[in-house]
N, C-alpha and C positions, 0 to 999 in steps of 0.2 A: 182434700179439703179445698172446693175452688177457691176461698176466699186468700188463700194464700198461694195460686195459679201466679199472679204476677207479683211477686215480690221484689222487694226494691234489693239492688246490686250490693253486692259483698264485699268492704272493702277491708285494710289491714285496722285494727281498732289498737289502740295505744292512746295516752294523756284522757282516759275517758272517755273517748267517740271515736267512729269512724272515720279513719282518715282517707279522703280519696286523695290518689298521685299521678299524675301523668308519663312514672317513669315506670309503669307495672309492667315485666316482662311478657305479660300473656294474662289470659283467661280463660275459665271454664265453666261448666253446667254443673247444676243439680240437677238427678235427672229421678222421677218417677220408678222406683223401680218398677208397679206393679202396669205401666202402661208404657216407659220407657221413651216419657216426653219432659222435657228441660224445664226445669221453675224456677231457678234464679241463676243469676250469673254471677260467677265468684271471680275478683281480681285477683290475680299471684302476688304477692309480695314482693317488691325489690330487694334486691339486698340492702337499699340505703333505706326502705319499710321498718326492715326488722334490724338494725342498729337502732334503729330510731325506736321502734316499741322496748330495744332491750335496754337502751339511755333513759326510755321512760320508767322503766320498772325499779333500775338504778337508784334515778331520781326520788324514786317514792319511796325505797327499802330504809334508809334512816329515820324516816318518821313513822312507819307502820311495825318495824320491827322492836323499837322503843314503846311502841302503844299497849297499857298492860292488857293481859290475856284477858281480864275478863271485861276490860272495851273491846278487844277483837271478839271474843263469843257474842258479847250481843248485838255489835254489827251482822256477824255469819249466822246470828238464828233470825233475824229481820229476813235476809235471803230465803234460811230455810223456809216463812211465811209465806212469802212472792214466791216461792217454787209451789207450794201445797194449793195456795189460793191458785195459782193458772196451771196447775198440774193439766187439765184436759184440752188447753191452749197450745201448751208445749207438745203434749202427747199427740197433737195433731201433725206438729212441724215432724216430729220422731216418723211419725207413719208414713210421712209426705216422702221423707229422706231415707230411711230405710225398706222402706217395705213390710213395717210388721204392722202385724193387725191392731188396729186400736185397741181391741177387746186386753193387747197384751198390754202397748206402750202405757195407757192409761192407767194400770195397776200395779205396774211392775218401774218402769224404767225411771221416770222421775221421781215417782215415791221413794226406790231404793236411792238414787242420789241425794235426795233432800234429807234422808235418813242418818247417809254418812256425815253432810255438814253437819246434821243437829248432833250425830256423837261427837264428833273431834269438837265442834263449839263448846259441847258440855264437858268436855276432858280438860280442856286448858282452862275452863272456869272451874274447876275440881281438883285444881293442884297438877294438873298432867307435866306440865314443866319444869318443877321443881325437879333439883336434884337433891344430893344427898348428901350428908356429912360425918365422916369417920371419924373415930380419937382415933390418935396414933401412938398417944402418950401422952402422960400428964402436963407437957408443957406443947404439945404439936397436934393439929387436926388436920384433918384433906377437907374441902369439900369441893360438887362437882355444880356447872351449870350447863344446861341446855338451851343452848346458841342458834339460832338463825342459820342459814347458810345462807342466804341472798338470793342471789338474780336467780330462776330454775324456769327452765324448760318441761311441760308438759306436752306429749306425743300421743293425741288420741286414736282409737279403730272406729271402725265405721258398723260394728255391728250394734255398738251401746252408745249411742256417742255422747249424749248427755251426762248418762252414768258415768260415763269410765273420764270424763271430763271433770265432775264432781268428787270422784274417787281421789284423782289427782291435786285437784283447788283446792281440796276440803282440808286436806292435814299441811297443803302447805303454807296457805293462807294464815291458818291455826298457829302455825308455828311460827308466825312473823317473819313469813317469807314474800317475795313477790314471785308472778309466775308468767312469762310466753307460753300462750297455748296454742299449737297448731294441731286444728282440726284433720279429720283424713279428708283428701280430696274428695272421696266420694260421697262422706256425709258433713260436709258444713254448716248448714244450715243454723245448726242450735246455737253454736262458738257466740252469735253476736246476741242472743235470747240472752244469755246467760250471764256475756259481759255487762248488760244492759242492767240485768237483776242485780247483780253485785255493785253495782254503781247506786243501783235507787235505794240499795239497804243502807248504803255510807259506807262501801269500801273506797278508800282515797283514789283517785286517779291515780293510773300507773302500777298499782299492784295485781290488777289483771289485765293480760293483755292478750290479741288475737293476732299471727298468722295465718295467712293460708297460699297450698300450695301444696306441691308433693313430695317427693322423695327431697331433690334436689333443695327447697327450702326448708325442710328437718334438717338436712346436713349442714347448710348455713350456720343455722340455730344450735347445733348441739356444738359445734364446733369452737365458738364465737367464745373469746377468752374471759367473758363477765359471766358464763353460765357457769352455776356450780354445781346442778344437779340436773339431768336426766332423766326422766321418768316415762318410760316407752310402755305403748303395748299394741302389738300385731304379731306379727306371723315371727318363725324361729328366723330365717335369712335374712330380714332388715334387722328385727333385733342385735343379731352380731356383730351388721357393720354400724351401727348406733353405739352399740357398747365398747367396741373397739373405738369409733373417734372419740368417745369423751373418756375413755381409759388413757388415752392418749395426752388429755390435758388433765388429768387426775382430777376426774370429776366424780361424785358420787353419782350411782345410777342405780333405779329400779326398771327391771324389764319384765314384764307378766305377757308371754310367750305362747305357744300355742300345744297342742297335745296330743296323743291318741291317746285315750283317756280308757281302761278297760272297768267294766261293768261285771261284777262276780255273781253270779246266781247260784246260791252254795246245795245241795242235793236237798237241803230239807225246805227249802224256801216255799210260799206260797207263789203258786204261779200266777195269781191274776195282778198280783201286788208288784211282782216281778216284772212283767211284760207291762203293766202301765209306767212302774218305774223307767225302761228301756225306752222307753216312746216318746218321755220328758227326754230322756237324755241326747234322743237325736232325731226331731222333731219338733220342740220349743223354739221358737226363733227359725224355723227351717232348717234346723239343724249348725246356724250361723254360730256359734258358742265355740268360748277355746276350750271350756270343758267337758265338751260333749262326751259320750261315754260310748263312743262308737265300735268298741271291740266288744259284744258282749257273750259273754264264756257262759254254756248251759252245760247240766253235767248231759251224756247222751244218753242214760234213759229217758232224760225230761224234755228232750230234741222237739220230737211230736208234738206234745201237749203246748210247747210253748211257742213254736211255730203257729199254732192253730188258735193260739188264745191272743197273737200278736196280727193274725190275719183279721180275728173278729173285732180287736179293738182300733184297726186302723183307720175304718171304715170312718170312725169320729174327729177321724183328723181332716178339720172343712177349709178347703182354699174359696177364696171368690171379695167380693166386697169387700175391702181393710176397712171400712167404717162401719161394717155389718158386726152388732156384738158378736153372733153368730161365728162369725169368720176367727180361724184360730191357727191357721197357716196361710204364710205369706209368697212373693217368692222371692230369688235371691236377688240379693243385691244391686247388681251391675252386671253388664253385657260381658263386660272381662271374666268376671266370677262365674256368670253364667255357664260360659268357654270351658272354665276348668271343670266343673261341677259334671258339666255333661261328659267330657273328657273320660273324671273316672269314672266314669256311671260304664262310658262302653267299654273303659279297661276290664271291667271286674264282668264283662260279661263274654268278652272278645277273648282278652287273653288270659285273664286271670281263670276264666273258666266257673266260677262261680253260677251257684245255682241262682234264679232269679225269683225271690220268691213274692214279689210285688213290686211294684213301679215300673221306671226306667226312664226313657231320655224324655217321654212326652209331654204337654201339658197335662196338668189334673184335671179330669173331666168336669163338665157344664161351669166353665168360666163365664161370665158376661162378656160380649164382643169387645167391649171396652179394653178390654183387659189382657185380648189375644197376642199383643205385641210384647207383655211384660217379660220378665228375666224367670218365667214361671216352670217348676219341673216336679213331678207326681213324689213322693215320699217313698223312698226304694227301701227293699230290704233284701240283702243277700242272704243266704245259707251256704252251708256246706264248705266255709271258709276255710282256709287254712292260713297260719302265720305266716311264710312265706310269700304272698298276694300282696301285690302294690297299694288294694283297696283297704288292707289290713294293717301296714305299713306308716303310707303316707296321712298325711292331715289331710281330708277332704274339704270341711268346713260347709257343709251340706248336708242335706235331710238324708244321708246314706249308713243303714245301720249295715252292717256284718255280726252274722252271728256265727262262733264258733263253737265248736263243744270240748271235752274233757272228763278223765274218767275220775281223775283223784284229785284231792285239795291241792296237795305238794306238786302236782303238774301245774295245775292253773295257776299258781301263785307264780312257779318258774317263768310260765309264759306271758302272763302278766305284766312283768317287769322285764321283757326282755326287749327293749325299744328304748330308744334316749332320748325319749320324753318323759317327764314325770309331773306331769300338774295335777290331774285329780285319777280319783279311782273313787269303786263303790262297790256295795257288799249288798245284796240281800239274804235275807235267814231266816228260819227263826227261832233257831240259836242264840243268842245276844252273844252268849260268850265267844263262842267259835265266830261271830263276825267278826268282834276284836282283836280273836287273834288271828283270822284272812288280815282285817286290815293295817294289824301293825306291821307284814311284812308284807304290804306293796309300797311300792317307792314312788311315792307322790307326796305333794304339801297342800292337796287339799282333797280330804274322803268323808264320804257319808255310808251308815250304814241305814239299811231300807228305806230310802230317800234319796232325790236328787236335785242337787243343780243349787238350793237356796244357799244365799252367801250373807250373811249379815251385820254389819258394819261392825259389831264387836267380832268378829271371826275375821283372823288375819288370813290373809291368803297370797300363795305365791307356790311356784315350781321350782322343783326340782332339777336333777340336770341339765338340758338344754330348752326345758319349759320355764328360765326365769333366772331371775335373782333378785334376792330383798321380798319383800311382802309389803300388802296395802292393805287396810284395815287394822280393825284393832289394835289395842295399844303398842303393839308392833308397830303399827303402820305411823304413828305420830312421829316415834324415832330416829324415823329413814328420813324427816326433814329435820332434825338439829344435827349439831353436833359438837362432841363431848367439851369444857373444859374444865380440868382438874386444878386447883390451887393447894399448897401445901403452906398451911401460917404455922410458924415457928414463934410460941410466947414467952420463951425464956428470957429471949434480952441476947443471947451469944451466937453468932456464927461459928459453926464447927472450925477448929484452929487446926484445921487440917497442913496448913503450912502458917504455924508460927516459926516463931525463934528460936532457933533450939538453945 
């Protein structure tokens, strides 16, 4: 979008605006994935930045936490309005800063965020806070309320970053919290869009606030003794050392973590429903998804047919133009990502020995010249995989499918779940029943059966093993921002005389 070619500097935003400072460690870019040219300059945050955004958030948490739920809903559905009315504004800044095709950011990335404010808005106007109240006996009741936690750290990725930003603000803001939001370095851009929107709706100063910067200013932030929650999401190895510092100050934490995610294609499945299924799952986004579904198990008689019905449909996976509706792959990210991506692409064909049965390290053919610089790499798909391969293995986070095969249900399912990752899984069939029962034993916390990838603000989500802890979304997801307190009133008039007189 040239019109946002020169945008104005990125600074730390707290008290309602941008604050620029003269003591900012450093600086960086935003860089174009799909041309790999700089559009705006981001300041880092000092440490005395972000004291200062999390004094701000401080500041404002007694007055917005006291504000009843349903003046915060209809403050957060004003937002939701300002996100719907500039959806294809925003969807531009998404394109500029990740690299996905407008065709996607524009139907997908803002809608699903503005979807999530408008549910948690409407939950806390719907009683979602209330708690509940016990007899315990005719002279003694419990009951429970759902508290605030305060100052909270939000830790966004760079593949969704609006969404997974909105995912985070949505329940906590909801829950009369305040929040530090630091963007990923690589995708900044939206962080001050959005403070901007929540401001114009009547969110108070202070209750949202912007970092930015990288690893090293997450650790600041998560650290920092007024943060009471946590809320991460990137890859499994930051996640750990995220959850370990604020385990450390007994901080609550959600972390939504990354995955090898396996794809079941059960012996009676329809193959064309099947192989379009697989194509969403590692091919949407270029495959940039933590849920992507990139181990996908065919039984071997159905090897051929589905190899070949994966070959004919791939042809309609179009790179080029990101502002072309046309255009439905992007490429990746950043020059780093790039590095890795092509990394396992020659693993799995160098060492891992895999067959290659489409792509590889090259650009997609007839790119416009414009564009020959970008972080861009063809849609690969291996065969002839086996469990043991690094490309089978590890998280790629790229357009790199693996297909495996399998003779019997009971094997697929062993092998399935034999990797310590557990975020999603999926089933094709069509069987309904035998998909439910594939999917009640794979080990993930989030499965579809003959479909993939859709997540919807009432569907809570979250991994498994070392894909997570806690879940976001759904009335789960409200939750993970209070927490509990119990009263016990005693109406008889007597304290138990557990040491009287004898």
């Amino acid at each position: 979008m040239a019109a946002h070619q020169g945008q104005e500097d990125r600074h730390t935003f707290y008290a309602g605006k941008p604050q620029p400072s003269s003591d900012s460690p450093g600086q960086f870019s935003s860089t174009d994935p799909s041309t790999a040219k700089p559009v705006c300059t981001i300041h880092t945050s000092s440490p005395a930045s972000i004291t200062a955004a999390i004094q701000s958030a401080q500041d404002a948490f007694p007055s917005w936490s006291s504000t009843p739920p349903l003046d915060r809903a209809r403050i957060l559905q004003r937002a939701v309005s300002l996100l719907r009315a500039r959806n294809d504004e925003l969807a531009r800044i998404e394109t500029l800063d990740t690299g996905k095709p407008f065709s996607e950011t524009s139907a997908v990335d803002i809608v699903t965020g503005a979807d999530v404010l408008e549910y948690f808005a409407n939950l806390i106007a719907g009683g979602g806070l209330n708690g509940e109240s016990i007899r315990l006996r005719p002279s003694a009741w419990v009951y429970t309320a759902k508290e605030p936690l305060g100052v909270c750290a939000g830790i966004g990725a760079w593949n969704y970053p609006i969404q997974i930003a909105l995912w985070k603000s949505a329940p906590c803001l909801a829950a009369g919290n305040c929040m530090v939001y630091k963007p990923s370095e690589f995708t900044p851009l939206h962080a001050q869009y959005l403070a901007a929107i929540y401001k114009e709706a009547g969110v108070p100063d202070g209750v949202f606030n912007v970092v930015y910067g990288a690893g090293d200013v997450g650790a600041q932030l998560t650290s920092h003794p007024a943060i009471a929650k946590v809320s991460f999401t990137g890859q499994v190895s930051t996640g750990e050392k995220v959850a370990g510092s604020a385990a450390g100050g007994m901080k609550y934490v959600t972390m939504e973590l990354g995955g090898k995610s396996p794809l079941v294609v059960l012996p009676d499945a329809d193959v064309n429903q099947a192989a379009d299924g697989a194509l969403l799952a590692n091919f949407y986004s270029s495959g940039q998804v933590c849920t992507n579904g990139t181990r996908v198990f065919v039984p071997k008689t159905m090897k051929q047919e589905f190899e070949q019905t994966v070959l004919e449909k791939i042809r309609f996976v179009r790179a080029g133009d990101l502002f072309d509706m046309n255009t439905n792959f992007g490429p990746l990210n950043s020059k780093v990502h790039y590095d890795k991506v092509v990394g396992m692409v020659k693993q799995g064909i160098e060492k891992d020995k895999a067959t290659l049965l489409c792509g590889g390290t090259a650009q997609p053919r007839g790119l416009p010249g414009g564009l020959k610089d970008g972080y861009w790499i063809e849609p690969t798909v291996f065969t002839d995989c086996t469990d043991d391969m690094t490309i089978v293995k590890e998280e790629i986070f790229g357009p790199v499918m693996s297909i495996l095969t399998y003779d019997t249900v009971d094997e697929v399912v062993r092998r399935a779940n034999n990797t310590e990752h557990g975020l999603a899984a999926g089933v094709f069939g069509r069987d309904v029943n035998e998909c439910h029962t594939v999917i009640s034993k794979l080990q993930a916390g989030i499965t579809w059966i003959n479909t993939w990838g859709e997540s919807p603000a009432e569907m809570a989500v979250g991994g498994w093993k070392q894909s997570g802890v806690g879940v976001e979304n759904g009335k789960r997801g409200l939750e993970a921002w209070v927490r509990n307190k119990s009263t016990l009133v005693e109406m008889g008039g007597e304290v138990p005389t557990v040491f009287s007189k004898l």
